[in-house]
Structure formats: C-alpha cells, structure tokens
C-alpha positions as CSV (number, residue, x, y, z in Angstrom):
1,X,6.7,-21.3,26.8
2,X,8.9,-18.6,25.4
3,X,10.8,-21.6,23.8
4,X,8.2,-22.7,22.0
5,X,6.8,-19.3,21.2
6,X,10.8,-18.9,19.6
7,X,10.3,-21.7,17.8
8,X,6.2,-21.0,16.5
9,X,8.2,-17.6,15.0
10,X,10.8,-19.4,13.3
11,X,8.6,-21.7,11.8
12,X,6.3,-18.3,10.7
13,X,9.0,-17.2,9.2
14,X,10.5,-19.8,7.4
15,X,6.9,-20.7,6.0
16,X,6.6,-17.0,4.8
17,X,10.1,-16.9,3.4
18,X,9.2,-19.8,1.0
19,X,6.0,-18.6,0.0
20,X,6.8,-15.1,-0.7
21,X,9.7,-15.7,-2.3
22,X,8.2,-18.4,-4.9
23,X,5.8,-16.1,-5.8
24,X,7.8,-13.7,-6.4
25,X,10.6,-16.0,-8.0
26,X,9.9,-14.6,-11.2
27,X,10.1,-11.1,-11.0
28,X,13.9,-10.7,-9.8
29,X,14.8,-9.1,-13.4
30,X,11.5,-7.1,-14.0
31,X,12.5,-4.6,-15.6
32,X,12.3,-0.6,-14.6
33,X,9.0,0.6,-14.9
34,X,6.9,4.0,-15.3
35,X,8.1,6.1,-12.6
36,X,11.0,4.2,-11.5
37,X,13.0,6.2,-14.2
38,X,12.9,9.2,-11.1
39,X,15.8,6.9,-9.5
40,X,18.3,7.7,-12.4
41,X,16.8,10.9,-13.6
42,X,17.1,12.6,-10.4
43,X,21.0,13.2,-9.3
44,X,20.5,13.3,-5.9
45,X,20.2,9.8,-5.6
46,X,23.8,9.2,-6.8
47,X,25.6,8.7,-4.0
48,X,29.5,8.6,-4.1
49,X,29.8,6.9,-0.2
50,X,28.4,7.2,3.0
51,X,29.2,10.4,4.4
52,X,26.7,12.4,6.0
53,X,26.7,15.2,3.6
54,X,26.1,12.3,0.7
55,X,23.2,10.6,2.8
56,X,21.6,14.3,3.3
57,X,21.3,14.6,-0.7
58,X,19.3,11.9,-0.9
59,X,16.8,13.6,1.8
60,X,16.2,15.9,-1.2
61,X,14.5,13.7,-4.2
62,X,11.5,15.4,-4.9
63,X,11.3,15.0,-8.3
64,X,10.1,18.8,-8.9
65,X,11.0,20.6,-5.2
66,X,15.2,20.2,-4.5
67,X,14.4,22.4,-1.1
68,X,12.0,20.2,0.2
69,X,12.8,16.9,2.5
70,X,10.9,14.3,0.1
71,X,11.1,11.0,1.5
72,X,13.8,10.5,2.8
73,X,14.1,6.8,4.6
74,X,12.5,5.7,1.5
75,X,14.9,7.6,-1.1
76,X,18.5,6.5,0.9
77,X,18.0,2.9,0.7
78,X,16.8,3.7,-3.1
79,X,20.3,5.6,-3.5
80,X,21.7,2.7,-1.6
81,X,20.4,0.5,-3.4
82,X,21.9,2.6,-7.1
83,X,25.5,2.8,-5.4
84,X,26.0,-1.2,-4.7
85,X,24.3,-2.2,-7.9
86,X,23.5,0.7,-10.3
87,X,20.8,-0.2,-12.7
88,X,20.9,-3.8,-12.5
89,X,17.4,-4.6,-11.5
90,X,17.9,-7.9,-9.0
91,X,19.1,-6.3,-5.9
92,X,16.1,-3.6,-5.9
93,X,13.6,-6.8,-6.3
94,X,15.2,-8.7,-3.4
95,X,14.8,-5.5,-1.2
96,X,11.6,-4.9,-2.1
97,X,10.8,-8.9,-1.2
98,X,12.6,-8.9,1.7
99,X,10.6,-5.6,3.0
100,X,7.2,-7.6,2.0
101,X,8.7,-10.6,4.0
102,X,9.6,-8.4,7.3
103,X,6.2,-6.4,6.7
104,X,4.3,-10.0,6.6
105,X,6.2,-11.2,9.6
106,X,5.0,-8.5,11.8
107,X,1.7,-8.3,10.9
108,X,1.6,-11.9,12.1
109,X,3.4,-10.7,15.1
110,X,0.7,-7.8,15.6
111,X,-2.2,-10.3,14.8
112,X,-1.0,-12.9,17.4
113,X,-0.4,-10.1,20.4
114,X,-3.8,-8.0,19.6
115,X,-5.7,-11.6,19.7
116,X,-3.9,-12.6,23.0
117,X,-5.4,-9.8,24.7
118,X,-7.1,-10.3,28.2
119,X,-10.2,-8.5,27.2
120,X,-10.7,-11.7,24.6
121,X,-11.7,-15.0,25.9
122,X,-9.5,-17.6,26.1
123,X,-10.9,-19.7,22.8
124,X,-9.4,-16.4,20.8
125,X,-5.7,-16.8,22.7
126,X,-5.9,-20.4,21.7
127,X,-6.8,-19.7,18.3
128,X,-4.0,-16.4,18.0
129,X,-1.4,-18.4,16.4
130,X,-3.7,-20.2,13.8
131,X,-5.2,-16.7,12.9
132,X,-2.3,-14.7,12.7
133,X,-0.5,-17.1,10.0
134,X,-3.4,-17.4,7.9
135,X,-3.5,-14.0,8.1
136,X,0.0,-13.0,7.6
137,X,-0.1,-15.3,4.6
138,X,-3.5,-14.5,3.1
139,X,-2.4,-10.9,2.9
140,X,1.3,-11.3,1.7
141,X,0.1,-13.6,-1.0
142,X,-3.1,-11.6,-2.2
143,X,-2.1,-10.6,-6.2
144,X,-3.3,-7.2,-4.9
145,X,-0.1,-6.6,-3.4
146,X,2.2,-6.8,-6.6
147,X,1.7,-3.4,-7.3
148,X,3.5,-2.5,-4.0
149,X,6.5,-5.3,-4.2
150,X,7.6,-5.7,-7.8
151,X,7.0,-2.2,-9.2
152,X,10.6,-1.1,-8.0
153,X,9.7,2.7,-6.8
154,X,6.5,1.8,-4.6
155,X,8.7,0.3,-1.9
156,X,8.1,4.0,-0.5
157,X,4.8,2.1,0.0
158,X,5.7,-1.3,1.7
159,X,9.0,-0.2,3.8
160,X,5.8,2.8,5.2
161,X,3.9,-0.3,6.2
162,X,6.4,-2.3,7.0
163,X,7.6,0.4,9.9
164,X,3.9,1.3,10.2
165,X,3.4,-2.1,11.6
166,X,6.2,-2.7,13.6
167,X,5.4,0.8,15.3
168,X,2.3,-0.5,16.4
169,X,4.0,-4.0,17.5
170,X,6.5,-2.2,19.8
171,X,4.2,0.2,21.5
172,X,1.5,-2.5,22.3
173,X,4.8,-4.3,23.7
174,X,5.6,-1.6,25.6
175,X,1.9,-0.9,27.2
176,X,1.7,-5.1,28.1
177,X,5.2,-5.1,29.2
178,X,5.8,-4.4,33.2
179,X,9.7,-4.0,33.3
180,X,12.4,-2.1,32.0
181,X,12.2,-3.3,28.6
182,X,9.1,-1.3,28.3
183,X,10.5,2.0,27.7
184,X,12.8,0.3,25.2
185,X,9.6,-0.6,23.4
186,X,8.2,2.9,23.6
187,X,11.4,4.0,21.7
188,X,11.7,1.3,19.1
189,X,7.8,2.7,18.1
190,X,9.1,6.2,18.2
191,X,11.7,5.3,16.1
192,X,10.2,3.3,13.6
193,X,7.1,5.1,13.7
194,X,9.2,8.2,12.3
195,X,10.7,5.8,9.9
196,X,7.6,5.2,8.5
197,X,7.1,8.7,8.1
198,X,9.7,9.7,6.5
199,X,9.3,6.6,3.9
200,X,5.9,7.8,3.1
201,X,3.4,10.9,4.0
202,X,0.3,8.7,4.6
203,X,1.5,7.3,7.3
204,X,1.4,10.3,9.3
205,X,-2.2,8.6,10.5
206,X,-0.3,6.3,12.7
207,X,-0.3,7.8,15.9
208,X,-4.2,8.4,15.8
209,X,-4.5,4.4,14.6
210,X,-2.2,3.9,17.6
211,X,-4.8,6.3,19.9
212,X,-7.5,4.1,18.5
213,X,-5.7,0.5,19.0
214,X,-5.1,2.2,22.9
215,X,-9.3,3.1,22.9
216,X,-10.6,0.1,21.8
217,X,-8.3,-3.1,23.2
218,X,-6.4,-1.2,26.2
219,X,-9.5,1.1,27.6
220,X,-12.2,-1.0,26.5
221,X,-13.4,1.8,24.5
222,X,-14.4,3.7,27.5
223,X,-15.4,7.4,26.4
224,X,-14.4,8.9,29.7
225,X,-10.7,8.4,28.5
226,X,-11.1,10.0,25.5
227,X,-12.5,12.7,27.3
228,X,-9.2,12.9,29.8
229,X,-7.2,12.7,27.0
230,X,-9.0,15.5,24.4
231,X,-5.8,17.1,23.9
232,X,-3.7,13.9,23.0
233,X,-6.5,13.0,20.4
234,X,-6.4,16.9,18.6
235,X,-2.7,16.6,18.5
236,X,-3.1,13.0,17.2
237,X,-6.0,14.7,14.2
238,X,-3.9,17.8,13.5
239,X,0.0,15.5,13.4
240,X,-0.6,15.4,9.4
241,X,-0.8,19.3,8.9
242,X,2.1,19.6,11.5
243,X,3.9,17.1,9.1
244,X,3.3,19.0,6.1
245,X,4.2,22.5,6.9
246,X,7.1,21.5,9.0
247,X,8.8,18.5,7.9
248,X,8.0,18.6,4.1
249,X,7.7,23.0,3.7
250,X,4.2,22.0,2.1
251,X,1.4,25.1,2.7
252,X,-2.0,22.9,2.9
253,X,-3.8,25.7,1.2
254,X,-1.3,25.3,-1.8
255,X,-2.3,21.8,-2.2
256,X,-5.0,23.4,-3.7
257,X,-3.3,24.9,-6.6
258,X,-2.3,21.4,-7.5
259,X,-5.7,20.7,-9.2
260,X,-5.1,23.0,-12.0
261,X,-2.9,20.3,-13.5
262,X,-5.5,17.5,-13.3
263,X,-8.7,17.0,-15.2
264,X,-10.9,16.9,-12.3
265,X,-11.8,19.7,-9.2
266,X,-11.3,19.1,-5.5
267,X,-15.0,18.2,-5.5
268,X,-15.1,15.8,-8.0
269,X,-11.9,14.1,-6.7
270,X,-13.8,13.6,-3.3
271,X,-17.0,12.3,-4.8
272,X,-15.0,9.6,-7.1
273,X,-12.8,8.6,-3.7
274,X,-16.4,7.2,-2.1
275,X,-16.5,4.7,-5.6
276,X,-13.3,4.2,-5.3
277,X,-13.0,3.3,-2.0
278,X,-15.8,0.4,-3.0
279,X,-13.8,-0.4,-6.0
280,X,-11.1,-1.2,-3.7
281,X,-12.9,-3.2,-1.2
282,X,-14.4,-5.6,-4.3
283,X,-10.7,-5.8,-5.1
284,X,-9.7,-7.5,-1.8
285,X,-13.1,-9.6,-1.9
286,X,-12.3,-10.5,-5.7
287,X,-8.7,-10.1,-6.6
288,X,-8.8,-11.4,-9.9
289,X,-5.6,-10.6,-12.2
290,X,-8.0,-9.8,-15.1
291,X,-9.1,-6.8,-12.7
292,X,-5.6,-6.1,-11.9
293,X,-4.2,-2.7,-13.6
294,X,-1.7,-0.1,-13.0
295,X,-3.7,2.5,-15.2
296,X,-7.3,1.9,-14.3
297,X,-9.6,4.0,-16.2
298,X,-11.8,5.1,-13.5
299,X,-14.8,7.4,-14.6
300,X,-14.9,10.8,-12.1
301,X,-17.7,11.4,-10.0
302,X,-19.2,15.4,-11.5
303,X,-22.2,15.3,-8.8
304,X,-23.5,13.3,-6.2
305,X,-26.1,11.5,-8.7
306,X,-23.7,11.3,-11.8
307,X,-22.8,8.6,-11.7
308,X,-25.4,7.2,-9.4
309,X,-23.4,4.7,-7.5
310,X,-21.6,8.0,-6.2
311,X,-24.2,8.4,-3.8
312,X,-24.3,4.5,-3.2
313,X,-20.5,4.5,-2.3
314,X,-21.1,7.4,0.0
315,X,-24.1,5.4,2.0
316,X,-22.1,2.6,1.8
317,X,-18.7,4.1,3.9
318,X,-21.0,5.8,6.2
319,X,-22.8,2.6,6.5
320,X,-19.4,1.1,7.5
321,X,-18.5,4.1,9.7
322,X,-21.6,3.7,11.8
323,X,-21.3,-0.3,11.7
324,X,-17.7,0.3,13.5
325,X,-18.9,2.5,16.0
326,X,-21.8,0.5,16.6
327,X,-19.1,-2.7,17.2
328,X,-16.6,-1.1,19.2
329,X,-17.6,-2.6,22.5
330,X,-19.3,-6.2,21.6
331,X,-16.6,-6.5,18.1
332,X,-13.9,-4.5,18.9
333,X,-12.0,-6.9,16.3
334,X,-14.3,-5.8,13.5
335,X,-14.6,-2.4,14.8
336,X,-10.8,-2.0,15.0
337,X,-10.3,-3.7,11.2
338,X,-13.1,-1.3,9.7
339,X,-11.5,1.8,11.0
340,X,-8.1,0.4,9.7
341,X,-8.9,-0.4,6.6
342,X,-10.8,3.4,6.2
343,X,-8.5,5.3,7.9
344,X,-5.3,4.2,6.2
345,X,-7.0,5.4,2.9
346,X,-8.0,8.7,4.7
347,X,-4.5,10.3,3.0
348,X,-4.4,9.0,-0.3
349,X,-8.6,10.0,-0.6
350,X,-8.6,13.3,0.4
351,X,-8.4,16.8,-1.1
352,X,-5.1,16.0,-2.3
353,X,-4.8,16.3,-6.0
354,X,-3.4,12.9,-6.5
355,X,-4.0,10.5,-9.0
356,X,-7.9,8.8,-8.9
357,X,-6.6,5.4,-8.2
358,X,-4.0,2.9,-7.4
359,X,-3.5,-0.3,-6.5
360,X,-0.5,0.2,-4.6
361,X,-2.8,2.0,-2.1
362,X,-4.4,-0.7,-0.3
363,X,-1.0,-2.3,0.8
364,X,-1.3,-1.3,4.5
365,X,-5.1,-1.0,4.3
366,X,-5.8,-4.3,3.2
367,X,-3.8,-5.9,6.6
368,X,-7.0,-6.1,8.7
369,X,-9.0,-7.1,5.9
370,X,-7.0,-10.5,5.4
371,X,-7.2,-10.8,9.4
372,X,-11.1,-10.6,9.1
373,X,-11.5,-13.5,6.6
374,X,-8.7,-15.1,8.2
375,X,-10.9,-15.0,11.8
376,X,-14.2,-15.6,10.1
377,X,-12.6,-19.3,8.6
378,X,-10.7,-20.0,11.9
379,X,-12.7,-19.2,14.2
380,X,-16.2,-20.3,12.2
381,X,-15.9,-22.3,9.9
382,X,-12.9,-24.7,11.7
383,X,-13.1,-24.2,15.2
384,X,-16.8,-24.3,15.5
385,X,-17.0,-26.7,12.4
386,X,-19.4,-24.7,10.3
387,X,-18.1,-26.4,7.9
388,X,-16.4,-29.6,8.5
389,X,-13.2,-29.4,9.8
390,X,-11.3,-31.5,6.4
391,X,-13.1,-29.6,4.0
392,X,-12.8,-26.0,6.0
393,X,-8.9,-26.9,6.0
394,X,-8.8,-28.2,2.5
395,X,-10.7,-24.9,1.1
396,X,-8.0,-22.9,3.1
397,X,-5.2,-24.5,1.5
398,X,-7.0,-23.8,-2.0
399,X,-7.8,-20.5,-1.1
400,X,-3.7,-20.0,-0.5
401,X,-3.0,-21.9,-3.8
402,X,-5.2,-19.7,-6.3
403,X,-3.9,-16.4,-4.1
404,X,-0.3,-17.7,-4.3
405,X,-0.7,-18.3,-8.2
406,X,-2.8,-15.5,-9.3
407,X,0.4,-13.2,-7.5
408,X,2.8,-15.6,-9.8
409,X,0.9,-15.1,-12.7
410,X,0.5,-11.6,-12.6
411,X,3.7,-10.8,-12.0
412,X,4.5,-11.6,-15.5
413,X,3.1,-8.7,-16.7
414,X,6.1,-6.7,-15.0
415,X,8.6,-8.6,-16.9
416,X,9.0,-5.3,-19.0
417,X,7.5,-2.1,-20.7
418,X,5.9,-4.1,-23.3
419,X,3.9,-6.9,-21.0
420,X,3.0,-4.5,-19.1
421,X,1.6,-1.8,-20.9
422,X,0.0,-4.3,-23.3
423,X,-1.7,-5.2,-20.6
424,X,-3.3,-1.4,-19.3
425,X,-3.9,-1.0,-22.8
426,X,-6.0,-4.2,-22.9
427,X,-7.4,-3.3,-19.5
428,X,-7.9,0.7,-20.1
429,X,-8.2,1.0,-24.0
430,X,-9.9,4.2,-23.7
431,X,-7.2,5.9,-22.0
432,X,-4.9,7.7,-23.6
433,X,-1.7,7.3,-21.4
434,X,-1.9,3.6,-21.9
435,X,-1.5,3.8,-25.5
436,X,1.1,6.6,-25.3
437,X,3.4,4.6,-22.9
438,X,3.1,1.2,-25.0
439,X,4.1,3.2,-28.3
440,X,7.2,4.6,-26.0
441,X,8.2,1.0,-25.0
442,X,7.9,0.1,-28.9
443,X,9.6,3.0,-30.0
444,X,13.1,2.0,-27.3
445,X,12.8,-1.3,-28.5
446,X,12.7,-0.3,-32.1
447,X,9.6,-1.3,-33.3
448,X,8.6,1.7,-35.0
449,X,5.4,0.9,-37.0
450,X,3.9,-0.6,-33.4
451,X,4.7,3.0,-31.5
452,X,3.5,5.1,-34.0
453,X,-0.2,2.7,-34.1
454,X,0.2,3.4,-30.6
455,X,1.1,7.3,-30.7
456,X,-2.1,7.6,-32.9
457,X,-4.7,6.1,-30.7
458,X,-3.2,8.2,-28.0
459,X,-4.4,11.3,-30.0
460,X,-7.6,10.1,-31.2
461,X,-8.6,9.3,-27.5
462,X,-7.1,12.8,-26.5
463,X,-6.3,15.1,-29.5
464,X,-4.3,17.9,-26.5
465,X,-1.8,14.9,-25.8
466,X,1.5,17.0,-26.6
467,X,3.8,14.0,-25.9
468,X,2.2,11.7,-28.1
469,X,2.6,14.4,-31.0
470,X,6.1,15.0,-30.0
471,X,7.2,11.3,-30.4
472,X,5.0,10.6,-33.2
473,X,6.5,13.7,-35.2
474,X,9.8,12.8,-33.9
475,X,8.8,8.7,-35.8
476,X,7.9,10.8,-38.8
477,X,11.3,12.5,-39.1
478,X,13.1,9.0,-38.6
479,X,11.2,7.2,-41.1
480,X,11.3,10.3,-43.7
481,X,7.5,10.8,-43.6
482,X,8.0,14.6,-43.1
C-alpha cells in the first residue's frame, strides 16, 4: 500500500510538474514589474555572502521602516535570489514556479488526507485520490493565479501559502499519526507554520484555520471542546495582534493613521471589502483573462446603500457565514471550504489601509474553492453519473484545457511594462495610475510622444497627480517645449 501510495505521489507530481510548467513556459524572461523595483532599490537585499550578519539585513526590507523585521523568509530567498543571479529575471521565475509547483503538491497532499478521514464514508476515501488531483490541478492552473507566480515580488504571497499548507499537512499528520514520528510532525508545522509567517502577515490566521480543521474533522464539531479549550481559541483570535506589536513593532491603533494617505476612510474601506469579496468569488466562478487586471478600478463603497450592491455583498457573506455554520455537522467539507475561503481574506479586508483590491489575494483562498468544484464533478457528476461518465470526464479534461490556456495566454501580458500596462489601461481607462505607469514604460523605452499622451490623461483623470506633472515637465525640457 505505501508502495503504491509512493508511486500515486510521483505520478501527482510529475503530472503537475508538466502542467505548471508549460503554462508558465513563457514567462521565464518576464520582465520586472511595478513593485518589484523594491528588490534593487532597497540595499538591504544585497547580500555579499551568507553570514549571519548578511542574512539578518535582509530581515530588514521594509521599504519605508529599516527598524522593523519586514518579511523576512520572504525577503532572504529574494536577496538570495539577487546574489546568484542579479537582475537577470529567469532564476526569480523558476523559483516562483517551483514554489507554485510545491504549494500545488501539498494541497493535493492535504486534499487526499482530509478526505481519507474516518468520520467520511468509505465512497469519499475511494474517491480521495481522484479529488485531490483535480483539485490540485484545477487550482494551480486557474489564470487567477498568475498574479501570484509570474509577478516576481508576490512570491511573499505563494511561498506564505505554500508553508501555510504544508503546516496544516504536518499537523493533521501528527494528530492521525500514533508513533514517534508524531511529534516530528508537530514540529515540521511549527516550523513551517512560522515560515509562513514570516513570508507574509496574513497568514498569521493559520493557527485559528488549524483550530477550526481540529473542530470540525478531528472533534466532529462538538461545542463542548470548544468550550474546554476557550483559552486556546482567544489565543488563536488575538495571535495576529501579538504578531503585530511584537514581531513586526506595528502599534494597531497606528494602522489607523495609515488612511490619511489613501482616498477612502476605514469605513468605506470595509463597506467596499463586502463587494469585493463577491467580486472575487465571480472571479474564481468566471476567470476570464478579459476580467484579469493588476489595477482594477474598483468604485468605493461611501454608505451601506451607495452603491446598492454594498448591502447585497454584505447579506451575501453573512448568508455564507450562516450557510457554514449551518453545514458544519452534516457538510463539514463545505463548511470547512466556506470558512477557508472567508477567513484567509479576513487580513487583507480588514481595517487595514491597504490597497481596495488584488488579485494576488485569493492565492491561498481560492484552494478550497477548486476542491469544491473538484468534489461536486467527482463525486456528482462521475461517480454517481449525473452526467455520463465519458462526457463528465471529457468536460473535465476541457475544463483543464481552457484553465491551462487562459493562464498561458495571460501571461503574455507580463512579458514587459508595455503589455502589461497597455493592458490596465485598456481594462481601467479611468484610472489615473494606469495611464501614468504606461507613459513611464514609454518614456524608458524612449518613446517619448506615447508617454507624454500618456502623462496627459493621467492629469485629466486626476489633475493632483504630482508624478505625472513631474515626468511630463521633465518630457517638455527634453523635447525643448519649455
């Protein structure tokens, strides 16, 4: 059994290695992008060797705070990465790849355990393997996820999931495990779970996601163990503020003060999160590469009625709140999935004055998502032949093809500056930064009369834009307009 279980994994991951990677095939000299200029602007990834005082610099990259730990799993292998190849492109997209490729191979892993769970009946253990693949490969394929792999700087987002996930993996390991080895488990989640961490702050949900995983597959979602355990599950809701103040020197009230440099309030940001939230789930449902954008041009939420889908949005996650409660004994598959997908958003759509929306956000969110269509065609639509079993097999295999080329195809726009911020200007041609940072990729590549078209629009759309007057002045002087 284990032999064959060895060989099932090899055969997981040499079918993921070849998909990923011929996807992604064409993006192995995409150029640097947006904020991937951070890696060369910011000294303290410039490593000289691998001493320890070297590899503590690069726990320092905030790119405004020095003082502050910023990152820091995330930021070495970036400085790695600068000290064995500098600025030559290839061996960041290869990492980033290979990170997607581990990430993909445990979420197969966690799929496959979590479904061979006693509390299921045995037509689910039968059907683990199937589920987890399609899975694994529905969700490492989905054009959704380019953001994350081929925009160079957001593998602080995929190697946080990909440690996020194996955390999980090894702890579940360690509670099913009656040996030794169990404690070696415990520690290999420990670790990576801190890995995770320190590659990326919203993943300091994982140890209440882990409480929940225990709740609803190991205690059958029995409240009288949440009760016995009220202190674990505090600790579990108050880790992020502990993570904040101590790890990263962050005061949560200060967080506040961070809103003075945006165009929206704390409350607006928190009404527009419930349409975003929505936007993001029609994204997964309907990744089409014509909805695909770095710079969305999201309109903010000023009251609960304006706009009215605002107060649509917010029935809508409470709807899905109280749907997962409601499932957590007779679907605790669906329960588990909803809470996932919610609460690994929970970070990034909060009070924090972050940008309204990006794509990149729903790389570790969108796991369970892929495993609920990937169980609702198993387990429906072929195993109980809802649809016969040729054509149920035949749409899976077209489902794969259009997500496998719609990820190709996209990831053309990344090939440089230009594509791609022709493309948010296409997509978002009412927003100003699109316009600004296509007549910036004009202006470095020469093209003078296109940037300054560019610069212009910028203004018209936002007549305060100080950088666009800067570069267009700056195109004036050049062309002895002044």
């Amino acid at each position: 059994m284990i032999d064959k279980d060895k060989k099932n994994l090899v055969f997981v991951i040499s079918v993921l290695s070849i998909v990923i990677f011929s996807c992604y095939s064409n993006t192995f000299y995409a150029s640097w992008q947006f904020d991937d200029a951070i890696i060369f602007k910011n000294k303290n990834f410039r490593i000289r060797d691998f001493s320890l005082s070297e590899v503590k610099k690069t726990f320092h990259c905030h790119p405004q705070e020095s003082n502050v730990i910023y990152r820091p799993v995330s930021c070495l292998s970036l400085a790695i990465n600068l000290y064995l190849g500098g600025r030559d492109v290839f061996g960041y997209h290869v990492v980033n790849i290979s990170i997607h490729l581990v990430a993909a191979v445990f979420l197969f892993l966690l799929i496959q355990i979590t479904l061979n769970n006693p509390i299921f009946s045995s037509n689910y253990r039968k059907e683990a393997y199937h589920i987890a693949l399609l899975t694994s490969v529905l969700w490492a394929l989905s054009p959704i996820q380019t953001q994350a792999v081929t925009y160079i700087v957001q593998r602080m987002t995929s190697l946080a999931a990909m440690f996020y996930v194996i955390s999980i993996y090894f702890y579940i390991r360690g509670r099913i495990s009656n040996d030794s080895k169990r404690y070696l488990f415990f520690i290999i989640s420990l670790i990576t779970g801190l890995f995770s961490i320190g590659s990326k702050e919203n993943s300091v949900v994982l140890p209440f996601m882990i409480i929940l995983y225990e709740f609803i597959f190991f205690q059958k979602a029995d409240v009288k163990w949440l009760s016995k355990n009220i202190i674990l599950i505090i600790l579990a809701l108050i880790f992020p503020l502990m993570v904040f103040i101590l790890l990263w020197g962050q005061n949560p009230i200060a967080i506040i003060y961070g809103y003075g440099f945006r165009d929206f309030s704390l409350t607006e940001r928190l009404l527009t999160q419930s349409r975003v939230i929505v936007y993001y789930l029609s994204l997964l449902i309907y990744p089409s590469i014509d909805r695909l954008n770095l710079d969305h041009d999201f309109s903010i939420s000023h009251s609960l009625i304006t706009p009215p889908t605002t107060m649509v949005s917010i029935f809508f996650i409470l709807f899905l709140i109280t749907l997962g409660l409601k499932l957590i004994k007779k679907r605790p598959l669906f329960s588990f999935s909803i809470f996932w997908f919610l609460g690994n958003l929970i970070i990034e759509s909060s009070i924090i004055p972050l940008e309204i929306i990006f794509e990149h956000r729903l790389y570790l969110p969108s796991m369970f998502f892929y495993f609920i269509l990937a169980f609702i065609i198993h387990h429906y639509a072929i195993q109980r032949e809802l649809i016969k079993r040729p054509y149920a097999i035949g749409l899976v295999v077209i489902l794969i093809f259009l997500q496998g080329m719609g990820t190709y195809i996209r990831n053309f726009v990344w090939h440089d500056e230009i594509t791609l911020w022709s493309d948010c200007v296409t997509k978002s041609p009412k927003k100003a930064r699109t316009h600004h940072n296509l007549g910036f990729a004009f202006q470095k590549r020469g093209m003078l009369s296109e940037a300054m078209a560019q610069y212009r629009k910028a203004i018209a759309i936002n007549p305060r834009f100080e950088a666009a007057y800067n570069n267009l002045g700056q195109l004036y002087e050049k062309k002895g307009m002044l």
